[in-house]
N, C-alpha and C positions, 0 to 999 in steps of 0.2 A: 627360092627363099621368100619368104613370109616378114613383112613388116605390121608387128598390133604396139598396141598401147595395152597398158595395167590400166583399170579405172577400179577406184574402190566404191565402196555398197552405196555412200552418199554421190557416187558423180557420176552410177549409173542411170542418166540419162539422156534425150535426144540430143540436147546442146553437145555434150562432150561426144555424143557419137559421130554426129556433124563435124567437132573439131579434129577426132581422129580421122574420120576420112579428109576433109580436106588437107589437113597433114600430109597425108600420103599413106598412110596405115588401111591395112586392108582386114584385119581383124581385133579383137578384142580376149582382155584377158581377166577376166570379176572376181576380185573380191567380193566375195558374196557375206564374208563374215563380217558384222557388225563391231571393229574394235573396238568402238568409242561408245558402247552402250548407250545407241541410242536409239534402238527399238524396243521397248518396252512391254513386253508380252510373258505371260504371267504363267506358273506351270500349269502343265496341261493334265496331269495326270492325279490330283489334288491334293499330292501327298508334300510336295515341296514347293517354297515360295523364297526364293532366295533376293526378292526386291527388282532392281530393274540393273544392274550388273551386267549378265548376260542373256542370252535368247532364252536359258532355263532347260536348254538341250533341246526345245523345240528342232524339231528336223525339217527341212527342206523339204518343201512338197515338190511334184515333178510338178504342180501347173506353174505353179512361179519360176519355177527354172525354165521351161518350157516359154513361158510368156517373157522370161530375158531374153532366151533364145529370137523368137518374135521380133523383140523388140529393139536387137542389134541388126537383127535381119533387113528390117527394114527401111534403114540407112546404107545401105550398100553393103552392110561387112558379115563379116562372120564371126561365131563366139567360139575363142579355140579351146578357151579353158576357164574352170573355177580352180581360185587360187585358194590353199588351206581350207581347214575345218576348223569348225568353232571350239573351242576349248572344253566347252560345255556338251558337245558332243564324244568327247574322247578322251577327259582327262583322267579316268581311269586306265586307260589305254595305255598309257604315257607312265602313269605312276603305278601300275598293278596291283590296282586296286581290288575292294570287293564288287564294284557295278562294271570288270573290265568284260563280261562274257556276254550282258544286256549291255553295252556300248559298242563291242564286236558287229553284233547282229545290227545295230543301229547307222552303224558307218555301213553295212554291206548295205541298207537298205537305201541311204545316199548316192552308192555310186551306183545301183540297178536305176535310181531316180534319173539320176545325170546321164545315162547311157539312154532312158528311153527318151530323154530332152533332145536326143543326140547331140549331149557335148562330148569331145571328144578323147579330154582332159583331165583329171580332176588332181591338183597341185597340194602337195600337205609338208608338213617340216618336222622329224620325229623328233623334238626340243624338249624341256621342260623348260630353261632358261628362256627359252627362245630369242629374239632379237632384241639383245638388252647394252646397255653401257656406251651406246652414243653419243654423242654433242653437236649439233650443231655449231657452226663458225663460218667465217668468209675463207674457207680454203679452196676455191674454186679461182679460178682466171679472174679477173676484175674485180677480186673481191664477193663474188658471186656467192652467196650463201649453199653449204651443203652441207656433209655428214661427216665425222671424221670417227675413230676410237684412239683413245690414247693411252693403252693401258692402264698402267699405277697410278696416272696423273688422271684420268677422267674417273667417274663416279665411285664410290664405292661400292665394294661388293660382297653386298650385304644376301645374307641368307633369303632362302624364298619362303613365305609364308604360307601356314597352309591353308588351303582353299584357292590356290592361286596356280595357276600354270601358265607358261607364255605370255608372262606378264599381264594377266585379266584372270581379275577374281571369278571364278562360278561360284563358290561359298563363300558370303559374307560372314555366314554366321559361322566358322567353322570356328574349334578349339584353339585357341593361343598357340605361338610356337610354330616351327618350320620343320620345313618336309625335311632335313638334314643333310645326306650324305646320297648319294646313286652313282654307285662306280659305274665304267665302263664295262665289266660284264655284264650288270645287272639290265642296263638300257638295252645292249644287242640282244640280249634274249629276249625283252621286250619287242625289240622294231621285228622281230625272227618270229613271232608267235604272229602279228600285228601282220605281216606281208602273208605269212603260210597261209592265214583265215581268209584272207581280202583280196588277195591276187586271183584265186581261181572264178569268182563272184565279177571281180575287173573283167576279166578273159571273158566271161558269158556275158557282159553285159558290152561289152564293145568298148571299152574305158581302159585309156591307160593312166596306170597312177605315176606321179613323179616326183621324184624324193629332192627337198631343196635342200644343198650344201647346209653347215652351223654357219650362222652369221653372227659376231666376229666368229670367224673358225679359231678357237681355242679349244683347247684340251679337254678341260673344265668350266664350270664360270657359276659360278653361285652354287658351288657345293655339289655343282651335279655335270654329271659324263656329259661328253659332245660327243655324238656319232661321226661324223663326215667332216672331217676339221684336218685333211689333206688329203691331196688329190686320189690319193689310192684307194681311201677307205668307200668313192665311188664304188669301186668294183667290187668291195667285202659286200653292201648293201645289195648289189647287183646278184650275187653268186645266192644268195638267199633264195630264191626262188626266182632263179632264168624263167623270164617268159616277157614276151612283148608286151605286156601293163605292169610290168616292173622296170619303171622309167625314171629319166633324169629330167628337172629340171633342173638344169644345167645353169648356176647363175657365175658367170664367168669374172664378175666383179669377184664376189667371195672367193672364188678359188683362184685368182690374182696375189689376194690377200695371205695364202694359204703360206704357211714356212713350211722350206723342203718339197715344195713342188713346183714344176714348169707348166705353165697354162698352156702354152703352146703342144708339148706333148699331151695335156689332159684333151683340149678339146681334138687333137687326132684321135688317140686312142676311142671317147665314147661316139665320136659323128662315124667313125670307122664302123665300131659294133650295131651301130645304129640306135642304141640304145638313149638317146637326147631327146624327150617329147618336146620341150620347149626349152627359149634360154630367153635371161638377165643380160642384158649388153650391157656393163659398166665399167669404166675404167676409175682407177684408183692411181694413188701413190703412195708406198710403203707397203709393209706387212706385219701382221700381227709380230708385236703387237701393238704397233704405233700405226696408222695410217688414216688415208685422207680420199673423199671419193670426190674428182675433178668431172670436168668435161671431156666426152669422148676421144679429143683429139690433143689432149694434153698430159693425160698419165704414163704409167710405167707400162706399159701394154701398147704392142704395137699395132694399133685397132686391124692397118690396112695386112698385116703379117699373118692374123686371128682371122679377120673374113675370108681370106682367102683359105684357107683348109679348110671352113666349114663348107664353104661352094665347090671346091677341088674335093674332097670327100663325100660332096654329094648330099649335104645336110638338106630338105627342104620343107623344112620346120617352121615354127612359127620365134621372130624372135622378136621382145621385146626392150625397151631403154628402160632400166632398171629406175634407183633413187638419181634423179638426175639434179645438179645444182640448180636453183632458183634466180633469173634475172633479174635486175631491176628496174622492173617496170611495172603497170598497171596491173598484171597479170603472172607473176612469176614462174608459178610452175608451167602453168599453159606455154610459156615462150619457150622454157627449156627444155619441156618434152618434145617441143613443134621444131628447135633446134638439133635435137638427139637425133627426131626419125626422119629430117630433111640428110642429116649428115647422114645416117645408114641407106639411108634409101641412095644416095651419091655413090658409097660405097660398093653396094650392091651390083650398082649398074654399070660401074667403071670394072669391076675384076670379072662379071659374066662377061665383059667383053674381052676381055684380055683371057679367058679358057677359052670360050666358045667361037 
């Protein structure tokens, strides 16, 4: 078993790499996309200039992934994985669009990038909604600030505009009006066309891709289909194209959350098949579609019930402390992540001993 941290695009550097390892984390997991558009680089190709929004579909060169690579290295750790694609690189992909066959070729040339990096990873969410309708509140232990969704009582849910996928605009300037309706057949033929092009490209380039649960896992959420929104629909995505770079990231908070499924049978069933490139450690209380994401050792999930099948199954993956609540203190996130992977690294070492 593998203990990393998530760092996103801004905290990837030496300081936070420093604090993951003295943590106790022995890898790392990048965000490499820029959510908070705040790199500014202009189209490359000189036909479009959509302002400073997103990267502009700019792709990922292999030295800069490579000089991440580098440059986690050199802190003692290791890089397991790039978390998601940029919107702007795929949101035809997503919507079936007319640029979805020049974005196809665009993502294969990403993950051949990532494989020559040798990262080993590459983490994506087949959304259009993506991670939307949260709030923050003290639903944590002591008041501790975290994340909760509260169904009909939290935001409203409002249509998605178009030029917008995953909550980030690629087109500012696109036409008035929302992208409307995308039933659920319309997306699985999507994610069905998306894995057939891009898995055999994974496979030669030594990259596995891993598909993260809908987070909240609802049905629908703004007019459009949820793929993986319980625990079963793991194995529809999986059956797509069996092959070892047709993987799970496995985030075990979301699929807690899940109505109509048992965590405890899902994480058997995929560390069984082997099919888990990486997971989410989070625990929650409640389920869609009310619910509240606590500290590891105080939600509905019985963390020490859950390590043990993934060790007794033989998972030896990389896992990660997912959205973890915020301390109060100087430094909040930093105490609660250094809190998360003190408590699993305890974990860990208390149930290898108790198998082996």
């Amino acid at each position: 078993m593998k203990i990393g941290l998530g760092l996103y695009r801004h905290m990837l550097d030496r300081d936070n790499f420093r604090f993951a390892r003295q943590a106790g984390a022995t890898h790392i997991v990048a965000h490499w996309v820029d959510y908070w558009g705040t790199e500014k680089i202009p189209a490359t190709d000189g036909k479009q200039n959509w302002g400073v929004t997103r990267q502009q579909g700019r792709l990922w060169t292999y030295e800069e992934l490579r000089d991440l690579k580098k440059a986690v290295n050199a802190e003692g750790l290791e890089l397991a994985a790039i978390e998601n694609l940029d919107p702007s690189h795929w949101y035809d992909i997503l919507l079936d669009g007319p640029l979805k066959k020049r974005q196809l070729e665009d993502v294969k040339t990403i993950i051949r990038r990532v494989g020559k990096a040798g990262i080993p990873i590459l983490g994506y969410n087949f959304s259009i909604a993506g991670v939307w309708g949260h709030v923050h509140g003290p639903f944590a232990r002591g008041g501790a600030e975290s994340v909760g969704f509260l169904g009909q009582d939290g935001p409203e849910e409002t249509p998605i505009p178009r030029g917008q996928v995953w909550n980030m605009t690629y087109d500012p300037d696109a036409p008035a009006g929302t992208l409307g309706t995308v039933t659920s057949e319309q997306l699985w033929q999507r994610v069905t066309d998306f894995l057939r092009e891009v898995v055999p490209v994974a496979e030669e380039a030594g990259v596995r891709l891993a598909a993260h649960p809908d987070d909240p896992p609802m049905p629908s959420l703004r007019g459009t289909a949820r793929l993986v929104y319980r625990p079963d629909l793991f194995q529809r995505l999986l059956d797509i194209y069996p092959s070892h770079s047709n993987a799970l990231e496995f985030c075990q908070g979301t699929t807690a959350e899940m109505a109509g499924g048992d965590v405890y049978e899902a994480i058997d069933q995929y560390t069984r098949q082997g099919n888990i490139a990486y997971v989410h450690f989070r625990n929650v209380r409640g389920k869609v579609p009310k619910y509240h994401e606590v500290f590891l050792d105080e939600g509905d999930v019985d963390f020490v019930r859950a390590m043990r099948i993934y060790i007794k199954n033989g998972y030896d993956g990389v896992m990660i402390p997912d959205h973890t609540p915020q301390m109060t203190c100087a430094d909040p996130w930093h105490a609660g992540m250094a809190y998360a992977i003190g408590y699993m690294r305890g974990l860990v070492s208390v149930i290898e001993h108790e198998i082996f």
